[in-house]
C-alpha positions, 0 to 999 in steps of 0.5 A: 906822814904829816908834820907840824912846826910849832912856837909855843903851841901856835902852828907855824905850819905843815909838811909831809917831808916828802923827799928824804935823802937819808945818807944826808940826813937830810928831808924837805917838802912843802910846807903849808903856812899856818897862823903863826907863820907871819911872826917866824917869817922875818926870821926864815928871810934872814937865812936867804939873806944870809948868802954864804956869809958866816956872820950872817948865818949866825945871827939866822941861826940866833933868831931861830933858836930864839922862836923855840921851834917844835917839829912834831909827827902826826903822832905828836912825837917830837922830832930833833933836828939839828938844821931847820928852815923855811925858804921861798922858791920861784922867782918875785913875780910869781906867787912863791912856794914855800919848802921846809928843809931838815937835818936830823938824826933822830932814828924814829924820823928815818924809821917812819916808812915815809918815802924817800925821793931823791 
């Protein structure tokens, strides 16, 4: 099943949430950039910046909230999340890969059927 992330109906981008790791509560997949993703960019960065300083944290988290983020099933139905970002992989020199990452307790996500990997 796929997902779109949104700010004020501009798609940030999409992922199928591939990996789920419900006693986490967590899930993460690939995530495929739409056009909004250029101005939620700068934001996601802060959280890799952010290296386990609290203060840091907090203010990734702020801009978050900030942008007004919307995760959506195929359906359209909403999806609650607690945490949410968007981080790079790889290393500077190759063309990074980017991953959505969730937290959520929203029963209708877990009770979608997707697969659970990991």
């Amino acid at each position: 099943m796929s997902f779109t992330l949104t700010m004020s109906n501009v798609i940030v981008g999409r992922s199928e949430l591939e990996n789920r790791d419900p006693a986490r509560r967590a899930a993460t997949g690939v995530f495929r950039p739409g056009l909004g993703y250029d101005l939620a960019q700068p934001v996601f960065d802060l959280y890799d910046g952010a290296a386990g300083d609290p203060a840091a944290l907090a203010r990734y988290r702020q801009a978050r909230d900030a942008l007004r983020l919307t995760l959506a099933s195929a359906s359209g139905a909403a999806v609650a999340v607690r945490e949410l970002r968007v981080r790079r992989t790889g290393d500077s020199t190759a063309a990074p890969s980017l991953i959505l990452e969730i937290e959520t307790d929203d029963p209708a996500f877990w009770a979608s059927g997707a697969s659970t990997n990991r």
